[in-house]
KEKOL-199553 format. One line per 3 residues: number of its first residue (from 1); their letters; for each residue x negated, y, z negated of N, C-alpha, C. Coordinates in Angstrom, 1 decimal, always signed. Layout:
NUM = a = X,Y,Z,X,Y,Z,X,Y,Z; ... .
This chain:
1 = xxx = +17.2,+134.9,-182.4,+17.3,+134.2,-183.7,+18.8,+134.2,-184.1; +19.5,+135.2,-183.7,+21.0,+135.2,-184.1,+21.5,+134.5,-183.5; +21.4,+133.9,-182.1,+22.6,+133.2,-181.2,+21.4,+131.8,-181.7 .
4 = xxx = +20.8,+131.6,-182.1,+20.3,+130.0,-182.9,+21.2,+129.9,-183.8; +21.4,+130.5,-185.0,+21.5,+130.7,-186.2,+23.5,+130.7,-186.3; +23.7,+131.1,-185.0,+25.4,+131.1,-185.1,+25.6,+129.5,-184.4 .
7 = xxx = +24.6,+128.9,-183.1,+24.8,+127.7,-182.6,+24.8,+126.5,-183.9; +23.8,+126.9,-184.7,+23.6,+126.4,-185.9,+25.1,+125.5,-186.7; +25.2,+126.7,-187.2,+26.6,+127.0,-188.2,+28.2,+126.4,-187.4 .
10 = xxx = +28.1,+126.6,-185.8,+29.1,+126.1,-185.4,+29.0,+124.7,-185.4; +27.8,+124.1,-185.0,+27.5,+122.5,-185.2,+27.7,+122.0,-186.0; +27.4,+122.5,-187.2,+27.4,+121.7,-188.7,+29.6,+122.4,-188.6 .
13 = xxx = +29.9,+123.0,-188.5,+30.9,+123.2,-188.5,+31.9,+122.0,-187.8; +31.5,+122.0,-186.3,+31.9,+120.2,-186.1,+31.7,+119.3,-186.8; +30.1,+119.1,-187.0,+30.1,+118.0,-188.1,+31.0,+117.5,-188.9 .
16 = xxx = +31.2,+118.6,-189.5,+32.1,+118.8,-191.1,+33.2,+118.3,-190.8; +33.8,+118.7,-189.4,+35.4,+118.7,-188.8,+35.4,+116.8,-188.3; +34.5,+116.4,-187.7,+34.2,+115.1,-187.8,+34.5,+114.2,-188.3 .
19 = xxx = +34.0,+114.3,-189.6,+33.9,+113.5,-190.9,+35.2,+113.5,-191.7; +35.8,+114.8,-191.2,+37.3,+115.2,-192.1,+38.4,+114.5,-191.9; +38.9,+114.2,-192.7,+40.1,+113.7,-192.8,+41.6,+114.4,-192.8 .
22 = xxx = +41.2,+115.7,-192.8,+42.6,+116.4,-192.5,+42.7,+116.2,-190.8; +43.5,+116.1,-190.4,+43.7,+115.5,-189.1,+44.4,+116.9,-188.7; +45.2,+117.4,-189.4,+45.9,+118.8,-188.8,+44.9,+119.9,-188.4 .
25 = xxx = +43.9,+119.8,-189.3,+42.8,+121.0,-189.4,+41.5,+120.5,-188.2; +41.3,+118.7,-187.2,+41.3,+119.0,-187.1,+42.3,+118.7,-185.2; +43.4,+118.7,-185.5,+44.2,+119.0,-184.3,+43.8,+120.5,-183.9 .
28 = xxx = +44.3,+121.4,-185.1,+44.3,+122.8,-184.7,+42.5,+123.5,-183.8; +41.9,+122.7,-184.8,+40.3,+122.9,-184.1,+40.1,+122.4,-182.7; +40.8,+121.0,-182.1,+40.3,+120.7,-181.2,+41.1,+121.4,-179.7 .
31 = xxx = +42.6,+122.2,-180.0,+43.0,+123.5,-178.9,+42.1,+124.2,-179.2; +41.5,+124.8,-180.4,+40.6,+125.9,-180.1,+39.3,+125.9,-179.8; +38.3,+124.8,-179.7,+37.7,+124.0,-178.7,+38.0,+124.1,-177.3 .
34 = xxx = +38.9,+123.9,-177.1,+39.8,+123.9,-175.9,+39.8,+125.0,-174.9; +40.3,+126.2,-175.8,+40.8,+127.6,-175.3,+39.2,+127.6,-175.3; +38.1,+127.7,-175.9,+36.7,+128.6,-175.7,+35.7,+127.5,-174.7 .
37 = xxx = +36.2,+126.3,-174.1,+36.2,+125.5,-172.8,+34.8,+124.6,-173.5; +34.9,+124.6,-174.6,+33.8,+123.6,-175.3,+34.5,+121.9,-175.4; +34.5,+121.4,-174.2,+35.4,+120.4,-174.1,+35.1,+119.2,-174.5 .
40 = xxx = +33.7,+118.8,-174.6,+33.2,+117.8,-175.6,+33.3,+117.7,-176.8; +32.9,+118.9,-177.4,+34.1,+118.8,-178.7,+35.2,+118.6,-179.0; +36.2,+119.1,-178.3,+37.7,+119.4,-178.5,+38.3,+117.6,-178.0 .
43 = xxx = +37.1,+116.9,-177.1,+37.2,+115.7,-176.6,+37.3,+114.6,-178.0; +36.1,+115.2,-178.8,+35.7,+114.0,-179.4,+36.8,+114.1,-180.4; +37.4,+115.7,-181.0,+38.5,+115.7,-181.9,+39.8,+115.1,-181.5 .
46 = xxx = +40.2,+115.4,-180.3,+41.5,+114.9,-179.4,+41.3,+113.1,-179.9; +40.3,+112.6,-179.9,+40.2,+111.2,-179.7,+40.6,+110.9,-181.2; +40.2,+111.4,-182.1,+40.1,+110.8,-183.3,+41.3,+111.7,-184.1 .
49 = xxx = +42.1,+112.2,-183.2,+43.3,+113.1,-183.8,+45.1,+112.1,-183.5; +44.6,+111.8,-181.9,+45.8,+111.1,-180.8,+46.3,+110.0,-181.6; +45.4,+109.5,-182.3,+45.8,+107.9,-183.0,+47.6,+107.9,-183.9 .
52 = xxx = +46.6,+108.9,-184.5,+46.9,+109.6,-186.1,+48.7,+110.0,-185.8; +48.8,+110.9,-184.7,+49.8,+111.8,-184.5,+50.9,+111.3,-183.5; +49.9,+109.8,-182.5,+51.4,+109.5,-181.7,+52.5,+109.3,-182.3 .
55 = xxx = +53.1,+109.5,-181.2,+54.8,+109.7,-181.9,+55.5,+110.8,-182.0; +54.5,+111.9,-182.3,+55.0,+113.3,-183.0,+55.1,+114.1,-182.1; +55.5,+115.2,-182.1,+55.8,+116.4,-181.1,+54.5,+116.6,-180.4 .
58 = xxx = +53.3,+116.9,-181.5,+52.0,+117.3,-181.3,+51.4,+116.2,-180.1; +51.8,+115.2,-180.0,+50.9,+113.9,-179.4,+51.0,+114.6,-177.6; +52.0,+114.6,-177.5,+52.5,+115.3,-175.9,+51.6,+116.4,-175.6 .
61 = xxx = +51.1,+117.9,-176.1,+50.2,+118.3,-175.8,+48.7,+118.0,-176.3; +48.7,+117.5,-177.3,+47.0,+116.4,-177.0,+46.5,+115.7,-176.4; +47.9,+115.0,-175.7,+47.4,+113.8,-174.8,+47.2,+114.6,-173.4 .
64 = xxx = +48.0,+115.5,-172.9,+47.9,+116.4,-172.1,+46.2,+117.0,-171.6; +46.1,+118.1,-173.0,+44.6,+118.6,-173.0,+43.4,+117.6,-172.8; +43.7,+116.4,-173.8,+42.6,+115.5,-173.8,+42.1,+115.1,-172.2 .
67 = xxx = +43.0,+115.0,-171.3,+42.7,+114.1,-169.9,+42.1,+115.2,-169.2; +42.4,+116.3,-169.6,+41.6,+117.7,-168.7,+40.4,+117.9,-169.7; +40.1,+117.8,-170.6,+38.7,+117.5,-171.2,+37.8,+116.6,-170.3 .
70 = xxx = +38.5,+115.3,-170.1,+37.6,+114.6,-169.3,+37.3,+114.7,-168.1; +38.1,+115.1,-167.3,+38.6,+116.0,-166.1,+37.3,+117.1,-166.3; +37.2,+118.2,-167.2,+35.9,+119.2,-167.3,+35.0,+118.4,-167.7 .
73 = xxx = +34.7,+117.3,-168.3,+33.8,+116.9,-168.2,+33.1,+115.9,-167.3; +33.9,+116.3,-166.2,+33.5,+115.4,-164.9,+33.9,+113.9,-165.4; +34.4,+113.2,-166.0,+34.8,+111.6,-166.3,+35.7,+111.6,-165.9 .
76 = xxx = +36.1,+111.6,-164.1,+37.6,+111.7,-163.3,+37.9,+110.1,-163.3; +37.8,+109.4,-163.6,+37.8,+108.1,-163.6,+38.5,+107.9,-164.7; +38.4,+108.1,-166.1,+38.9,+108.2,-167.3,+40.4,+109.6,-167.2 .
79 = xxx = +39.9,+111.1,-166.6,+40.7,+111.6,-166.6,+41.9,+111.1,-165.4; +41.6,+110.7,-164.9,+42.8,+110.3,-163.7,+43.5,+109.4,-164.9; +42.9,+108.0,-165.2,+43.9,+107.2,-165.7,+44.6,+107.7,-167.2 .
82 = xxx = +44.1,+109.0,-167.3,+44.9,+109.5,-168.6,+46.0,+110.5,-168.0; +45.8,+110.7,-167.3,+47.3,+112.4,-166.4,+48.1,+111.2,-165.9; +47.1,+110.1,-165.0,+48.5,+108.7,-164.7,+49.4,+108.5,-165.8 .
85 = xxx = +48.9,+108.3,-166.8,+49.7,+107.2,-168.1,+50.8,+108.7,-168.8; +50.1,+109.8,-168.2,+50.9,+110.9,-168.8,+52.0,+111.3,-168.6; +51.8,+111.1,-167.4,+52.8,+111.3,-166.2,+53.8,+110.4,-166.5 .
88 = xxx = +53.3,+109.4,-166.6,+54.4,+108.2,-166.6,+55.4,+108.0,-168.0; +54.5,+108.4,-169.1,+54.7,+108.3,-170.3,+55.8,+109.8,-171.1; +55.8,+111.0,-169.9,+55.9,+112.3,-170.4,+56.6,+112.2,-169.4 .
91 = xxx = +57.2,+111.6,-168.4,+58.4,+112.0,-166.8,+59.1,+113.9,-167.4; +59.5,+113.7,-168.8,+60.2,+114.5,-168.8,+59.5,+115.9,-169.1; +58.5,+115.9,-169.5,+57.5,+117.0,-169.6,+57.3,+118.3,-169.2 .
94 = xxx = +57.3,+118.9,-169.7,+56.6,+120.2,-168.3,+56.0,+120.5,-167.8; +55.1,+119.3,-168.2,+53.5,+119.1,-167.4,+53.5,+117.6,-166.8; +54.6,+117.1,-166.5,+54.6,+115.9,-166.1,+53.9,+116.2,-164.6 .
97 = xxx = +54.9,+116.8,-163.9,+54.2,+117.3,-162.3,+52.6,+117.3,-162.1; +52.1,+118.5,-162.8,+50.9,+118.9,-162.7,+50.2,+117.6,-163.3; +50.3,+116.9,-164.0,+49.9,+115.5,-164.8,+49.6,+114.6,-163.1 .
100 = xxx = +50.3,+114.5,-162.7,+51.0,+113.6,-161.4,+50.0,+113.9,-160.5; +49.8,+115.6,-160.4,+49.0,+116.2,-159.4,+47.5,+115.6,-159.9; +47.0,+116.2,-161.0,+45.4,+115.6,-161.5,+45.5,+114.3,-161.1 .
103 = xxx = +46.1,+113.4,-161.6,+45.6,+112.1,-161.6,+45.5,+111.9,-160.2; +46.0,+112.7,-158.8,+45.5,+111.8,-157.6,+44.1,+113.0,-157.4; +43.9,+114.1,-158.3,+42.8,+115.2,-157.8,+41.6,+114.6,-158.5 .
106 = xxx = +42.1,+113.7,-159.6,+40.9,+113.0,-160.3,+40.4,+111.9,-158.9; +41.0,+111.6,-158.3,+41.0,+110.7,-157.7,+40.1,+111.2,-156.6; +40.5,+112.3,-156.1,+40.0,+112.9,-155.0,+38.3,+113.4,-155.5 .
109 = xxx = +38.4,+113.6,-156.4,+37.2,+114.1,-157.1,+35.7,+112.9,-157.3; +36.6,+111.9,-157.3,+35.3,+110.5,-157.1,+35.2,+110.4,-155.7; +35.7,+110.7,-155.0,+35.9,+110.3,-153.3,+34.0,+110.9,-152.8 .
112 = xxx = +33.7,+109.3,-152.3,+31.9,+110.3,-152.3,+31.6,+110.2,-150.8; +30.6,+110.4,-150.1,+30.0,+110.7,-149.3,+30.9,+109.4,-148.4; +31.2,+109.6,-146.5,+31.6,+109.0,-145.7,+31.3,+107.7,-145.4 .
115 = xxx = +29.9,+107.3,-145.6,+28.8,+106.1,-145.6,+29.1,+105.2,-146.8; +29.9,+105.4,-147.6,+30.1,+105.0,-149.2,+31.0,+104.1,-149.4; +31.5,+103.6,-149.9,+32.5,+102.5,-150.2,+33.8,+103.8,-150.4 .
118 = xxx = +34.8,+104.0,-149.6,+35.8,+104.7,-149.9,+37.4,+104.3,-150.2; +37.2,+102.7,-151.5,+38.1,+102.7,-152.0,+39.0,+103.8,-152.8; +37.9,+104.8,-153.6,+38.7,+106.0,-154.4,+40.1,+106.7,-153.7 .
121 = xxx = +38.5,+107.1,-152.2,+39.4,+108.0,-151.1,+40.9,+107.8,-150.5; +41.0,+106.2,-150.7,+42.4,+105.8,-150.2,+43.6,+105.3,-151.4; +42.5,+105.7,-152.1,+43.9,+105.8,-153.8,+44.3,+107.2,-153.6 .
124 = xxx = +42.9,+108.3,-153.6,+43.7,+109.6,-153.4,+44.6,+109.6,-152.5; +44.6,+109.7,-151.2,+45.1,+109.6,-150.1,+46.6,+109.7,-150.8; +47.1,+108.3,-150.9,+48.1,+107.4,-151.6,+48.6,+108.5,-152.5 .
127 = xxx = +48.1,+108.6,-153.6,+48.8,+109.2,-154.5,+49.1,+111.0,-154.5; +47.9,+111.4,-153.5,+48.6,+112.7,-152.6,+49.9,+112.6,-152.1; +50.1,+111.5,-151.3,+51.3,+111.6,-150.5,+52.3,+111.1,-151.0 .
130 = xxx = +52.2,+110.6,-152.2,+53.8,+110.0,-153.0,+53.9,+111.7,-154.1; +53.0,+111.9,-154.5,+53.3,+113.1,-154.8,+54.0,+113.8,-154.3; +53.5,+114.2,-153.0,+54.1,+115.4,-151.9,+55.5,+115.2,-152.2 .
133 = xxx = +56.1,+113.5,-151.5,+57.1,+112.5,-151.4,+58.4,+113.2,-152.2; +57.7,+113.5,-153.4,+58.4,+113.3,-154.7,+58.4,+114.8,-155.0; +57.3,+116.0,-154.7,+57.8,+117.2,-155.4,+57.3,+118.3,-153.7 .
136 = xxx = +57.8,+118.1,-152.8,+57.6,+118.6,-151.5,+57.3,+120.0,-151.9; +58.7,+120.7,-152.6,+58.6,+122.2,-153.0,+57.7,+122.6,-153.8; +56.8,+121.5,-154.8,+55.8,+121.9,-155.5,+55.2,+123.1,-155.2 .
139 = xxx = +54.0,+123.8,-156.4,+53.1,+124.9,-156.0,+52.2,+124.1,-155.6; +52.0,+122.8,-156.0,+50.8,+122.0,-155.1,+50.2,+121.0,-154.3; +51.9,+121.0,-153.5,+52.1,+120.3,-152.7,+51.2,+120.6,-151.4 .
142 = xxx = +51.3,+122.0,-151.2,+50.0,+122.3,-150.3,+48.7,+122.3,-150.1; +48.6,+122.2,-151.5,+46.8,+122.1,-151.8,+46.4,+120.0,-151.9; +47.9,+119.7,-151.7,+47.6,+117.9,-151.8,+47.6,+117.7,-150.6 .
145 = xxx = +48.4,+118.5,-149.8,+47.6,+118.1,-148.0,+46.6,+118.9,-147.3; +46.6,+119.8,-147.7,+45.3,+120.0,-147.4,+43.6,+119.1,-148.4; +44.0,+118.2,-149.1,+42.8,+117.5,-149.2,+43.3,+116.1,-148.8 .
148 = xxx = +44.3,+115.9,-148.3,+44.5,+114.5,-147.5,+43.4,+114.7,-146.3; +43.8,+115.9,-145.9,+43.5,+116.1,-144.4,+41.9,+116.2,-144.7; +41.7,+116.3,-145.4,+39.9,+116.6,-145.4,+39.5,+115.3,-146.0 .
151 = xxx = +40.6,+114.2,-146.3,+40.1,+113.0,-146.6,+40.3,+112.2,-145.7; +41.5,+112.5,-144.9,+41.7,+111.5,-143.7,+40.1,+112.0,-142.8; +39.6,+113.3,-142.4,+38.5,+113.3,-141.4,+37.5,+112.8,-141.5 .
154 = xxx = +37.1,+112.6,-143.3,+35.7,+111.8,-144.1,+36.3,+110.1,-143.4; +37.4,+109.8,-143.3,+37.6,+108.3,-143.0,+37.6,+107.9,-142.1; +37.6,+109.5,-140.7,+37.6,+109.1,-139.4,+36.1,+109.1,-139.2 .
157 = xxx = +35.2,+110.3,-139.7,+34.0,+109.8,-139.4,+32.8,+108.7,-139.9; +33.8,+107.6,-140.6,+32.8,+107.0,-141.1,+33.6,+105.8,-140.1; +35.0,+105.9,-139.4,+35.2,+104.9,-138.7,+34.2,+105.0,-137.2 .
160 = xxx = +34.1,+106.3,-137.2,+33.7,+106.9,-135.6,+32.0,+106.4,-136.0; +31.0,+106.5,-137.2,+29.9,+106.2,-136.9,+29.7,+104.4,-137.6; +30.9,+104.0,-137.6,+30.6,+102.7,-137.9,+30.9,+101.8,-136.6 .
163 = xxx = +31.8,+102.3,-135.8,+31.8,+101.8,-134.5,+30.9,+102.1,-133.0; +30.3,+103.5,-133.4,+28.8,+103.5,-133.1,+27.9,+102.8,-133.1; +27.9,+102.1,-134.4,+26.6,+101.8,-134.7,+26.7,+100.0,-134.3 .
166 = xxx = +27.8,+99.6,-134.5,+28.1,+98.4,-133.7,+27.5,+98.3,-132.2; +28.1,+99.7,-131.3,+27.6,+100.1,-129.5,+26.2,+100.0,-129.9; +25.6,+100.9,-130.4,+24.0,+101.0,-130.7,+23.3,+99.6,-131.3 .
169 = xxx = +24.0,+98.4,-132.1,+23.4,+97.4,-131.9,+24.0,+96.5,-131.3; +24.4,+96.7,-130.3,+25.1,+95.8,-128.6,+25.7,+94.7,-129.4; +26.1,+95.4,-130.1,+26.8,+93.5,-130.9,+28.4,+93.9,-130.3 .
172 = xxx = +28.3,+94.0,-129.2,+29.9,+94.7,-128.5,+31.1,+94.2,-128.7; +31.6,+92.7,-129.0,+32.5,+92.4,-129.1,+33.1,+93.0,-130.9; +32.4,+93.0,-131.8,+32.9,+94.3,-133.4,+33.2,+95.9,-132.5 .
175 = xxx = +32.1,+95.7,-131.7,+32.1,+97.3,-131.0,+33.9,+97.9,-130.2; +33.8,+96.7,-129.5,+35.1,+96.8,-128.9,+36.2,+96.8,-129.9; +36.5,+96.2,-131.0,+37.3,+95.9,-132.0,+37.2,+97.4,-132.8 .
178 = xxx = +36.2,+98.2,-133.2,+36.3,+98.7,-133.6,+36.8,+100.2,-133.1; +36.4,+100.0,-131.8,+36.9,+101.5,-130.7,+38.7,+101.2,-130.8; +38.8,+100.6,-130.4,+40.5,+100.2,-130.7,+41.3,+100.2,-131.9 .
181 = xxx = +40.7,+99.9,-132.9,+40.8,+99.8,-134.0,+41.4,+101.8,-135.2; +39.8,+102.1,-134.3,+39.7,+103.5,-134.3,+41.1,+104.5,-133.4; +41.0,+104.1,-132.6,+42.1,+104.8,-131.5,+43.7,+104.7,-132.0 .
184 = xxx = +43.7,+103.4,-132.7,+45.2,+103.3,-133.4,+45.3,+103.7,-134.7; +43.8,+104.0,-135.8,+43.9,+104.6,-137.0,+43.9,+106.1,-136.8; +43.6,+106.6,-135.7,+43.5,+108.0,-135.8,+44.1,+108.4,-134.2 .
187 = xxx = +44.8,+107.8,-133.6,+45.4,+108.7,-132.3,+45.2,+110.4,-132.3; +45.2,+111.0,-132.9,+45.1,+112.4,-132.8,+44.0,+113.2,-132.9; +42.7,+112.5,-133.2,+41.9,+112.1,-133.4,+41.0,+112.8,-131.7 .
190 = xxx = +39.8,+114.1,-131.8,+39.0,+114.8,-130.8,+38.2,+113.8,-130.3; +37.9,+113.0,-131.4,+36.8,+111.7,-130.8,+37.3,+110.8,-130.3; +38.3,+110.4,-129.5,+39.0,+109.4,-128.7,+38.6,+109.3,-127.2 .
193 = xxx = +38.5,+110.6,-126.9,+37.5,+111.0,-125.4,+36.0,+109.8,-125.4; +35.8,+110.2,-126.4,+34.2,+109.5,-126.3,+34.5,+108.0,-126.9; +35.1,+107.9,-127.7,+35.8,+106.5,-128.5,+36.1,+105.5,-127.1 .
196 = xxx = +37.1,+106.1,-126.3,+37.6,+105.6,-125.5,+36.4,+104.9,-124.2; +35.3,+106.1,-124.1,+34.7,+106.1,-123.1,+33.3,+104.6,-123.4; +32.7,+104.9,-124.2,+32.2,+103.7,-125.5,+32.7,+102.5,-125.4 .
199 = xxx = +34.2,+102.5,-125.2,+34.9,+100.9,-125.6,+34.8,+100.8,-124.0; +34.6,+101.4,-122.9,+34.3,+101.0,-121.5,+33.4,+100.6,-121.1; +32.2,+101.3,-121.5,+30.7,+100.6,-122.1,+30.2,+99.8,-122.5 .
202 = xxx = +31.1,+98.9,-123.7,+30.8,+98.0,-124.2,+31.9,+96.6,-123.9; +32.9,+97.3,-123.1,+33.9,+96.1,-122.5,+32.8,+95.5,-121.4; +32.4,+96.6,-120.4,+31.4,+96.0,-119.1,+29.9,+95.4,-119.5 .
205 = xxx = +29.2,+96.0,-120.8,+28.2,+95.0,-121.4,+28.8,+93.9,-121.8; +29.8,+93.6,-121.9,+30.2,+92.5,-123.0,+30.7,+91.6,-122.0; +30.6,+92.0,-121.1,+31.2,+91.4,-119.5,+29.7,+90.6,-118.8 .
208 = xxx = +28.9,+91.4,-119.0,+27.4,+91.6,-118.5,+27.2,+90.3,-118.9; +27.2,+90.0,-120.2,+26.7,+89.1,-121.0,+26.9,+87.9,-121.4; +28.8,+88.0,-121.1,+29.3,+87.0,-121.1,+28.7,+85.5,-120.3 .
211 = xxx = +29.2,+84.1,-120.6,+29.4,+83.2,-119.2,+29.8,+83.7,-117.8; +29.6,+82.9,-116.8,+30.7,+83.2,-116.1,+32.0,+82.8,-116.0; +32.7,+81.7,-116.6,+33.9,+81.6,-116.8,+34.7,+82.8,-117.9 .
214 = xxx = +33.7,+83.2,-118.2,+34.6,+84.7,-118.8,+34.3,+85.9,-118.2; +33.6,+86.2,-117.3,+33.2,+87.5,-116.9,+34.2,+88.3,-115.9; +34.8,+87.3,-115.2,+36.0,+87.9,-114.7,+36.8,+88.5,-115.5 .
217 = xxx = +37.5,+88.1,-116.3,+38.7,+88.5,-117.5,+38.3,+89.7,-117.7; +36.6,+89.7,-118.3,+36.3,+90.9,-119.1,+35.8,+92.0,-118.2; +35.4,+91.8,-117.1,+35.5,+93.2,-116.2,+36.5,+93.8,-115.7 .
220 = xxx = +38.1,+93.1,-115.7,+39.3,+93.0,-115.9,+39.7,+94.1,-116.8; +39.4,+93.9,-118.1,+39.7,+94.7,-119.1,+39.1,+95.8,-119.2; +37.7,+95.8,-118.9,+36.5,+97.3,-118.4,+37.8,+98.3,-117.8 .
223 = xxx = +38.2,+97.6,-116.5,+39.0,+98.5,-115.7,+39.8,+98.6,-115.5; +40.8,+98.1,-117.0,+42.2,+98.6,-117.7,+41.6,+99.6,-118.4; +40.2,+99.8,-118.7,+40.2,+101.0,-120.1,+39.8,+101.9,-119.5 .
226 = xxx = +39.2,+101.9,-118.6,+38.7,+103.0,-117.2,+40.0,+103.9,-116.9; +41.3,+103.1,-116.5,+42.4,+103.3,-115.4,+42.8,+103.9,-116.9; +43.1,+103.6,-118.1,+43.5,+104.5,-119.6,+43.2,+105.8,-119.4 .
229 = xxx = +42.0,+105.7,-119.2,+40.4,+106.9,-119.6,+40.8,+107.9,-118.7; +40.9,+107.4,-117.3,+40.9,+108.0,-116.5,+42.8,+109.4,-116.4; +43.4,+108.3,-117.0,+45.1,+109.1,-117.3,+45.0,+110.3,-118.2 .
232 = xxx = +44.1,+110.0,-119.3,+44.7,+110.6,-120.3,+43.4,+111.5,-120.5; +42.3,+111.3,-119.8,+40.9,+112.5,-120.1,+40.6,+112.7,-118.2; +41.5,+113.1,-117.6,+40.8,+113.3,-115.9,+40.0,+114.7,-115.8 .
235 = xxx = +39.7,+115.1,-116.8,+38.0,+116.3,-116.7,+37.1,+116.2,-117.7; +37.2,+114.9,-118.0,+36.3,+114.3,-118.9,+34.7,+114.7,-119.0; +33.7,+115.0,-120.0,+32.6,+115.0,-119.7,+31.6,+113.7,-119.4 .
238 = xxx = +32.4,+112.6,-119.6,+31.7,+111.6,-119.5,+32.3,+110.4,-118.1; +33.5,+111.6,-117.1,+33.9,+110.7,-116.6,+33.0,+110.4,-115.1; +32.2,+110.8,-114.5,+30.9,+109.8,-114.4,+29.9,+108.6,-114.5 .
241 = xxx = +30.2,+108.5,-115.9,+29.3,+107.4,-116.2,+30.5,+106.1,-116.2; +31.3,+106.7,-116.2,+32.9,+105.7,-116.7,+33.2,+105.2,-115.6; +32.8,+106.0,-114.4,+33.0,+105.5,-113.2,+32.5,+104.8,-112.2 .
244 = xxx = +31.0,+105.3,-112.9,+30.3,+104.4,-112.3,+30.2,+102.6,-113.1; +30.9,+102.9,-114.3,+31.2,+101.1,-115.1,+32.1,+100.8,-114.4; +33.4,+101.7,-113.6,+34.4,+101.0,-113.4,+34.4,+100.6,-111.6 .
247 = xxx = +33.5,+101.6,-110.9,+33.1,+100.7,-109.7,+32.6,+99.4,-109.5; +31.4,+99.1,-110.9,+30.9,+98.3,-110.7,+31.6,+96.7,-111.3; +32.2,+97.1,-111.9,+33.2,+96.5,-112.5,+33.6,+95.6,-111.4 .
250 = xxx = +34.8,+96.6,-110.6,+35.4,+96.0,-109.2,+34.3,+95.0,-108.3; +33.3,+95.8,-108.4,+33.0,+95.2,-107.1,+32.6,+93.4,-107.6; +32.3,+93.5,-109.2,+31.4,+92.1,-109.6,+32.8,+91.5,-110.0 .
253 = xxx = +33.8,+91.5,-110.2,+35.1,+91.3,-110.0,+35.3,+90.3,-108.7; +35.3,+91.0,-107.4,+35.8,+90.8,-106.5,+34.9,+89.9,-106.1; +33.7,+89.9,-106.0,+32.5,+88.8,-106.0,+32.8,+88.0,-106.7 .
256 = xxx = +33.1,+87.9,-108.1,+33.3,+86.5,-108.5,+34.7,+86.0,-108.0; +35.7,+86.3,-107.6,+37.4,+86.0,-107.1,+36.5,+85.2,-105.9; +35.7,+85.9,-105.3,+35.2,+84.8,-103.9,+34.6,+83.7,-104.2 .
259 = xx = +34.2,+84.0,-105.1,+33.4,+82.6,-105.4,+33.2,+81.5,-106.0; +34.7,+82.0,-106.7,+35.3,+81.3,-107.8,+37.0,+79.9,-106.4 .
């Protein structure tokens, strides 16, 4: 009954602060909101306080708190473009930096599942790395590459099972576009063994399938990616199958040169 009875009294207490028109009483209410991490409050005060006070000394840490309200309230979308405009608006600040940092961690924070539209992911990306750019010695410069890095691997494997899924519906010529594609966005990249081995597979189906006025060329190119494959992975687990595409390659090659 007591913790009803005090939720009570603090409610009608917003209320009250709501409706008020001292704006100082309630600026001071919506930090202490703040400090006790009740951030929907201190949100809705910030908003109807900021108007009132730009300009003033006070506006600089309002506008500050307010974007990490939205930030704790999960609205990274809203809080990103408020630590941006902060940033930009406060350069000289003391919180300009860390302003700088949220708006690409807001950013990082919408970044959703691999399969997903990962526009956000490559704003964060971006604004990680102009950050770094700009404050290398930061305290959080390291915590911005370490979630590049865990953003660049969500982008490698949604390139690695989008170019799969091209091989798995033999639609090989996107297939082949995208194994290459893949190989040059991520060279460093553990899945290049199998990436590589894949675009051999779907160079010799794509050969398979062709006319014959093209099937030369493209068994041609099978066994430029083989003779690749073969340089840069020679204890490959898949180099077997790669070889048996690149024998057969030759030999339907050399058949068509005769008979062409």
């Amino acid at each position: 009954m007591f913790s009803v009875a005090v939720m009570a009294i603090s409610c009608s207490e917003f209320r009250k602060l709501q409706k008020s028109t001292e704006w100082q009483q309630k600026n001071e209410a919506a930090f202490r909101y703040y400090e006790q991490a009740e951030y929907y409050k201190a949100l809705v005060l910030f908003d109807q306080v900021i108007p009132v006070i730009k300009g003033t000394a006070d506006a600089e840490k309002a506008l500050f708190y307010r974007a990490y309200c939205y930030f704790y309230e999960g609205q990274f979308l809203l809080s990103g473009s408020y630590f941006k405009t902060f940033a930009k608006d406060y350069a000289r600040s003391e919180w300009a930096m860390e302003a700088s940092y949220m708006s690409a961690y807001s950013n990082y924070k919408q970044s959703p599942n691999y399969n997903l539209d990962q526009t956000s992911t490559y704003s964060a990306i971006d604004e990680f790395q102009l950050f770094i750019n700009r404050n290398a010695g930061s305290e959080y410069a390291d915590k911005a590459t370490v979630y590049i890095d865990e953003m660049q691997r969500k982008l490698e494997k949604k390139a690695y099972e989008n170019a799969k899924q091209y091989h798995k519906l033999e639609r090989w010529e996107s297939a082949i576009v995208s194994f290459d594609t893949f190989a040059d966005e991520f060279p460093d990249s553990k899945l290049n063994e199998e990436i590589l081995y894949l675009a051999i597979d779907a160079q010799y189906s794509y050969a398979e399938q062709s006319i014959k006025s093209k099937q030369k060329e493209r068994y041609s190119e099978a066994i430029v990616l083989y003779e690749s494959f073969i340089d840069k992975y020679p204890s490959s687990e898949f180099l077997k199958k790669a070889e048996l595409l690149y024998v057969d390659s030759r030999e339907k090659k050399i058949k068509l040169s005769n008979n062409s």
